[in-house]
C-alpha positions in Angstrom: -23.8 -11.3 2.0 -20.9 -9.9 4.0 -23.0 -6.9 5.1 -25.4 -9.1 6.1 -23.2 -11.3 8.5 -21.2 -8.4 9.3 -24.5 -7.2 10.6 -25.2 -10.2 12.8 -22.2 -9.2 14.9 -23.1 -5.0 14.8 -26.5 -4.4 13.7 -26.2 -1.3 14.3 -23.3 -1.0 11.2 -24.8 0.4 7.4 -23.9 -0.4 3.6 -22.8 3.8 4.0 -19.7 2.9 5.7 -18.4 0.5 3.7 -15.6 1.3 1.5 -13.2 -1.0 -0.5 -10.5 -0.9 1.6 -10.0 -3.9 4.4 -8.3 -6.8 6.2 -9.5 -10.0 6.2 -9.9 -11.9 9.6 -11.6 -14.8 9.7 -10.2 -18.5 7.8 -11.7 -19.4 4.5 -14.2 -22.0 5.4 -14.7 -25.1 2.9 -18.4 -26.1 2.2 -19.8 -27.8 5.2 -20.1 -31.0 3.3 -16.0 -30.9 3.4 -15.7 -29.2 6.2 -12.7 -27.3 7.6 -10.9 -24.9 6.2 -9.7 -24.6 2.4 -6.6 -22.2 3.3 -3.3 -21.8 5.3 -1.5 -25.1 3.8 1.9 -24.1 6.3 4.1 -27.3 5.9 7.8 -28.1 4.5 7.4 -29.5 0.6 7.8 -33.1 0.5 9.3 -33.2 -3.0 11.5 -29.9 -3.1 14.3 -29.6 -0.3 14.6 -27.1 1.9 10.9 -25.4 0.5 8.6 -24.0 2.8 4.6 -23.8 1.3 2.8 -21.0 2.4 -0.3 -21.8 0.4 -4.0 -20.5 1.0 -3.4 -17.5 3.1 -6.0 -15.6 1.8 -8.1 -13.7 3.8 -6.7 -13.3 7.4 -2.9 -13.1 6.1 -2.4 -9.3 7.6 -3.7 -10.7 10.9 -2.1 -13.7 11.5 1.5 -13.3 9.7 3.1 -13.5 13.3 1.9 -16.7 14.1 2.7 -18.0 10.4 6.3 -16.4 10.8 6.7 -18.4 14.4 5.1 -21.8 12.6 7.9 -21.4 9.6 10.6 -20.7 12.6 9.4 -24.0 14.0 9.5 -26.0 10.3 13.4 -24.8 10.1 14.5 -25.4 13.6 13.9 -29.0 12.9 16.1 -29.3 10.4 18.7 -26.5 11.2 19.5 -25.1 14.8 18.3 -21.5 14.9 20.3 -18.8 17.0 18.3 -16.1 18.3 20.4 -12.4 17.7 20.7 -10.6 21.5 21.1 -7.1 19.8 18.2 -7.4 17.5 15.5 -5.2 18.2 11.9 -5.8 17.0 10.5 -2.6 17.4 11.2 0.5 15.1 9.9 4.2 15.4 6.6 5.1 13.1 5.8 7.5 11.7 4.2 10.0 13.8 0.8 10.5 13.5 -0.2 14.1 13.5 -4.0 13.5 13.8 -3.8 12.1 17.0 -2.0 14.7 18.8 -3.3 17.7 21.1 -3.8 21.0 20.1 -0.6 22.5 21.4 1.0 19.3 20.4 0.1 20.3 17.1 1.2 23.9 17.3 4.6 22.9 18.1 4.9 20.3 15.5 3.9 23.2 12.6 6.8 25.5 14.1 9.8 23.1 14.0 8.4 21.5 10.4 5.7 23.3 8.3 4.8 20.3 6.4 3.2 19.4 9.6 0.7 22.2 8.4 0.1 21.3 4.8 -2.9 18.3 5.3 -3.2 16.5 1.9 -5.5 13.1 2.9 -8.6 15.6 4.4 -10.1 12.3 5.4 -7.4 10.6 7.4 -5.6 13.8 8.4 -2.2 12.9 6.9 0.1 15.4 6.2 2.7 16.4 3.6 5.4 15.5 6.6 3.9 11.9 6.8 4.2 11.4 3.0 7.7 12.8 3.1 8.6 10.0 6.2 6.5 7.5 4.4 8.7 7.9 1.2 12.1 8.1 2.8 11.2 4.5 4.3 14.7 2.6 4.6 13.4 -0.1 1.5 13.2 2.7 -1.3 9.4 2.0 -2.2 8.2 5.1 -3.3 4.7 3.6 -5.1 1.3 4.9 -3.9 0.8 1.9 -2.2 3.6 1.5 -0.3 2.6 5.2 0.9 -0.6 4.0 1.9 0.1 1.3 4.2 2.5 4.0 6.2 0.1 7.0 6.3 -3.6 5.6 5.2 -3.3 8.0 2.5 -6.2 7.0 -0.3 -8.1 5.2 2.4 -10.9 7.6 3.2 -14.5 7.6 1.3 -12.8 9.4 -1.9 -10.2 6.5 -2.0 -7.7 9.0 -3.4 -9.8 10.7 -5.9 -8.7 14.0 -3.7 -5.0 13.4 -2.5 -3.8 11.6 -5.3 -2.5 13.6 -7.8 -1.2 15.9 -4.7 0.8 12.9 -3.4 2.2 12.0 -7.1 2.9 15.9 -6.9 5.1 15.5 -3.9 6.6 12.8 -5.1 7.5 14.6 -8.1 9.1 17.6 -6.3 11.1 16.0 -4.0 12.2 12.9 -5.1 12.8 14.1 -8.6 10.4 11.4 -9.8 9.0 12.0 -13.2 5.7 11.3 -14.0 6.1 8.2 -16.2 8.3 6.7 -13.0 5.7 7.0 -10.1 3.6 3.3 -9.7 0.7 2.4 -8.0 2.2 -1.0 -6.2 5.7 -1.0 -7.8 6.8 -3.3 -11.1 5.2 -2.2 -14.2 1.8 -0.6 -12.4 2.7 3.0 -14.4 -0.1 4.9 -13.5 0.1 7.7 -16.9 1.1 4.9 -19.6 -0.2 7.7 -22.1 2.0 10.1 -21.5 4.2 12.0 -23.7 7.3 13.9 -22.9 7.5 17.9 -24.8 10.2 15.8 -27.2 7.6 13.3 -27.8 4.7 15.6 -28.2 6.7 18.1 -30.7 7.5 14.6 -32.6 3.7 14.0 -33.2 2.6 17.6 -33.9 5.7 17.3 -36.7 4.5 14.5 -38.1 1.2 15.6 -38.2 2.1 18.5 -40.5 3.9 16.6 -42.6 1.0 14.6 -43.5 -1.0 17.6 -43.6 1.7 19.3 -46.3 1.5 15.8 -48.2 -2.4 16.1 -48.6 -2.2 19.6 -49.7 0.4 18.6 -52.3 -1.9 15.8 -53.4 
Protein backbone atom coordinates (compact mmCIF):
# COMPACT_ATOMS: atom_id res chain seq x y z
CA UNK A 1 0.00 0.00 0.00
CA UNK A 2 2.71 2.56 0.79
CA UNK A 3 4.84 1.47 -2.15
CA UNK A 4 2.01 1.92 -4.13
CA UNK A 5 1.13 5.59 -3.11
CA UNK A 6 4.72 6.25 -2.69
CA UNK A 7 4.73 5.36 -6.35
CA UNK A 8 1.95 7.86 -7.30
CA UNK A 9 4.40 10.67 -6.35
CA UNK A 10 7.85 8.83 -8.07
CA UNK A 11 6.91 6.16 -10.31
CA UNK A 12 9.92 5.80 -11.18
CA UNK A 13 10.96 4.48 -7.26
CA UNK A 14 11.07 0.20 -6.79
CA UNK A 15 10.16 -2.23 -3.71
CA UNK A 16 14.44 -2.79 -4.16
CA UNK A 17 15.13 0.34 -2.35
CA UNK A 18 13.10 0.14 0.37
CA UNK A 19 14.60 -0.64 3.56
CA UNK A 20 13.23 -0.43 7.15
CA UNK A 21 14.61 2.51 8.19
CA UNK A 22 12.45 6.02 7.73
CA UNK A 23 10.68 9.23 8.85
CA UNK A 24 7.37 9.76 8.74
CA UNK A 25 5.94 12.96 6.99
CA UNK A 26 2.64 13.13 6.38
CA UNK A 27 -0.45 13.38 9.42
CA UNK A 28 -2.37 10.28 10.30
CA UNK A 29 -5.59 10.72 8.43
CA UNK A 30 -8.95 9.42 10.21
CA UNK A 31 -11.36 7.48 7.92
CA UNK A 32 -13.00 9.84 5.61
CA UNK A 33 -16.30 9.18 7.25
CA UNK A 34 -14.59 11.07 10.38
CA UNK A 35 -12.60 13.00 8.66
CA UNK A 36 -9.47 14.96 9.81
CA UNK A 37 -6.77 13.87 11.39
CA UNK A 38 -6.54 11.18 14.40
CA UNK A 39 -3.02 12.61 15.73
CA UNK A 40 -1.18 15.71 17.17
CA UNK A 41 -3.68 16.36 20.19
CA UNK A 42 -1.13 19.62 21.33
CA UNK A 43 -3.21 21.36 24.14
CA UNK A 44 -2.73 22.21 28.00
CA UNK A 45 -4.72 19.28 30.21
CA UNK A 46 -7.80 20.54 31.53
CA UNK A 47 -7.87 18.34 34.62
CA UNK A 48 -3.93 18.26 35.58
CA UNK A 49 -2.22 21.80 36.22
CA UNK A 50 0.45 22.95 34.63
CA UNK A 51 0.43 19.56 31.98
CA UNK A 52 1.04 19.86 28.55
CA UNK A 53 -0.52 16.72 26.15
CA UNK A 54 1.55 15.89 23.38
CA UNK A 55 -0.63 13.04 22.18
CA UNK A 56 -0.81 11.38 18.61
CA UNK A 57 2.42 12.43 17.22
CA UNK A 58 3.02 9.56 15.37
CA UNK A 59 4.13 9.61 12.05
CA UNK A 60 5.56 13.14 11.13
CA UNK A 61 7.02 13.69 14.86
CA UNK A 62 10.87 13.99 13.38
CA UNK A 63 9.61 16.52 10.88
CA UNK A 64 7.52 18.71 12.66
CA UNK A 65 9.03 18.80 16.37
CA UNK A 66 10.02 22.58 15.65
CA UNK A 67 6.72 23.72 15.10
CA UNK A 68 5.34 21.44 18.15
CA UNK A 69 8.22 22.90 20.37
CA UNK A 70 7.02 26.76 19.21
CA UNK A 71 3.06 25.61 19.78
CA UNK A 72 4.14 24.34 23.58
CA UNK A 73 6.19 27.86 23.88
CA UNK A 74 2.98 29.47 22.99
CA UNK A 75 0.64 27.09 25.61
CA UNK A 76 3.22 28.42 28.58
CA UNK A 77 3.60 31.97 27.66
CA UNK A 78 -0.05 32.23 28.45
CA UNK A 79 0.19 31.31 31.65
CA UNK A 80 3.86 32.32 32.55
CA UNK A 81 5.95 35.20 30.87
CA UNK A 82 8.78 33.60 28.93
CA UNK A 83 12.28 35.42 28.71
CA UNK A 84 14.22 34.65 25.73
CA UNK A 85 18.26 33.89 26.75
CA UNK A 86 20.58 36.63 24.39
CA UNK A 87 23.70 34.30 24.79
CA UNK A 88 21.96 31.14 23.89
CA UNK A 89 23.01 29.75 20.82
CA UNK A 90 20.95 27.23 18.72
CA UNK A 91 23.39 25.92 16.57
CA UNK A 92 26.13 23.29 17.61
CA UNK A 93 29.07 21.81 15.46
CA UNK A 94 28.25 18.03 13.92
CA UNK A 95 29.92 15.73 13.39
CA UNK A 96 31.88 15.92 10.32
CA UNK A 97 30.95 13.91 7.68
CA UNK A 98 33.87 12.29 5.98
CA UNK A 99 31.90 10.99 2.90
CA UNK A 100 31.16 14.18 1.70
CA UNK A 101 34.51 15.66 1.44
CA UNK A 102 37.03 15.98 -1.54
CA UNK A 103 39.68 13.89 -2.27
CA UNK A 104 42.48 15.95 -0.80
CA UNK A 105 40.06 16.88 1.82
CA UNK A 106 40.20 13.38 2.62
CA UNK A 107 43.88 12.97 2.52
CA UNK A 108 44.45 15.49 5.07
CA UNK A 109 41.77 14.37 7.32
CA UNK A 110 43.63 10.57 7.46
CA UNK A 111 47.10 12.37 8.30
CA UNK A 112 46.00 14.52 11.34
CA UNK A 113 43.61 11.41 12.67
CA UNK A 114 43.86 7.86 11.18
CA UNK A 115 40.46 6.77 12.30
CA UNK A 116 39.50 9.04 9.47
CA UNK A 117 40.90 5.96 7.42
CA UNK A 118 39.36 2.96 9.23
CA UNK A 119 35.56 2.93 7.29
CA UNK A 120 33.39 0.60 9.32
CA UNK A 121 29.55 1.43 7.88
CA UNK A 122 30.79 0.39 3.90
CA UNK A 123 27.32 1.61 2.97
CA UNK A 124 27.09 5.04 4.49
CA UNK A 125 30.88 5.66 4.51
CA UNK A 126 31.13 6.32 8.30
CA UNK A 127 34.15 5.99 9.91
CA UNK A 128 35.72 4.74 13.15
CA UNK A 129 36.43 8.78 13.82
CA UNK A 130 32.62 9.44 13.50
CA UNK A 131 31.74 6.59 15.89
CA UNK A 132 34.33 7.81 18.30
CA UNK A 133 32.58 11.70 18.00
CA UNK A 134 29.26 10.08 17.95
CA UNK A 135 29.97 8.38 21.37
CA UNK A 136 31.69 11.20 23.15
CA UNK A 137 28.35 13.13 22.60
CA UNK A 138 28.00 15.68 25.63
CA UNK A 139 24.59 13.37 27.01
CA UNK A 140 26.69 10.06 27.63
CA UNK A 141 24.46 7.80 25.34
CA UNK A 142 26.61 5.31 24.16
CA UNK A 143 23.69 2.61 22.76
CA UNK A 144 23.76 1.61 19.12
CA UNK A 145 21.01 3.74 18.54
CA UNK A 146 22.01 6.75 19.77
CA UNK A 147 25.22 6.16 17.40
CA UNK A 148 22.95 5.85 14.56
CA UNK A 149 21.11 8.86 14.58
CA UNK A 150 24.76 10.86 14.73
CA UNK A 151 26.60 8.79 11.98
CA UNK A 152 23.72 6.66 9.99
CA UNK A 153 25.61 3.77 11.14
CA UNK A 154 23.24 0.47 10.63
CA UNK A 155 21.25 2.39 8.09
CA UNK A 156 22.41 0.87 4.78
CA UNK A 157 20.79 -2.29 2.99
CA UNK A 158 22.66 -4.74 5.65
CA UNK A 159 20.96 -2.68 8.50
CA UNK A 160 24.05 -3.45 10.67
CA UNK A 161 24.46 -7.01 9.87
CA UNK A 162 28.19 -5.84 8.72
CA UNK A 163 29.27 -2.90 11.15
CA UNK A 164 27.68 -4.10 14.11
CA UNK A 165 29.65 -6.08 16.01
CA UNK A 166 32.70 -3.66 14.77
CA UNK A 167 30.89 -0.72 16.42
CA UNK A 168 30.13 -2.88 19.74
CA UNK A 169 33.92 -3.59 19.23
CA UNK A 170 34.85 0.02 19.40
CA UNK A 171 32.81 0.60 21.98
CA UNK A 172 34.34 -2.04 23.91
CA UNK A 173 37.99 -0.80 23.36
CA UNK A 174 37.64 2.59 24.09
CA UNK A 175 35.06 3.22 26.36
CA UNK A 176 35.92 0.18 28.49
CA UNK A 177 32.30 -1.05 27.91
CA UNK A 178 31.92 -4.70 28.50
CA UNK A 179 29.85 -6.65 26.51
CA UNK A 180 26.91 -7.28 28.87
CA UNK A 181 26.77 -3.13 29.21
CA UNK A 182 26.46 -2.10 25.46
CA UNK A 183 22.37 -1.58 24.48
CA UNK A 184 20.65 -1.16 21.54
CA UNK A 185 18.36 2.07 22.56
CA UNK A 186 19.50 2.39 26.26
CA UNK A 187 17.37 0.97 29.49
CA UNK A 188 17.36 -2.68 29.67
CA UNK A 189 17.69 -3.34 25.57
CA UNK A 190 21.09 -5.76 26.43
CA UNK A 191 21.82 -6.88 23.28
CA UNK A 192 24.08 -10.49 24.59
CA UNK A 193 21.47 -11.35 27.51
CA UNK A 194 23.19 -14.99 27.21
CA UNK A 195 26.32 -14.17 27.98
CA UNK A 196 28.63 -15.53 30.49
CA UNK A 197 31.66 -14.06 32.02
CA UNK A 198 35.16 -16.87 32.28
CA UNK A 199 33.94 -16.87 36.26
CA UNK A 200 30.50 -17.78 35.18
CA UNK A 201 31.49 -20.22 32.43
CA UNK A 202 34.22 -22.10 34.77
CA UNK A 203 31.01 -22.17 37.38
CA UNK A 204 28.90 -24.26 34.81
CA UNK A 205 31.65 -26.51 33.44
CA UNK A 206 32.25 -27.33 37.51
CA UNK A 207 29.03 -28.14 38.03
CA UNK A 208 28.73 -30.09 35.15
CA UNK A 209 31.36 -32.48 36.44
CA UNK A 210 30.10 -32.82 39.47
CA UNK A 211 27.03 -34.19 38.19
CA UNK A 212 28.99 -36.19 35.85
CA UNK A 213 31.22 -37.71 39.16
CA UNK A 214 27.65 -38.19 40.88
CA UNK A 215 26.32 -40.51 37.91
CA UNK A 216 29.46 -42.41 37.76
CA UNK A 217 29.26 -43.04 41.54
CA UNK A 218 25.58 -44.10 41.04
Amino acid sequence: MLSAEAREFLPLISPQYTIRSYSGLRAKQAPSSEGGFWDFVIEESDTVDNFINLIGIESPGLTAAQPIAKRVVEIINKKERLNSNPSFSPFRKGILRFEEQDEETKKILIKQDPDYGEIVCRREKVTKKEILEAANNPLGARSLISIKYRTRVMMGRCQGGYCQTRIMEILRESFKLSTQEITLKGNNSYLLTGYRSNEVSKSCKKKKLLSLEEELLV
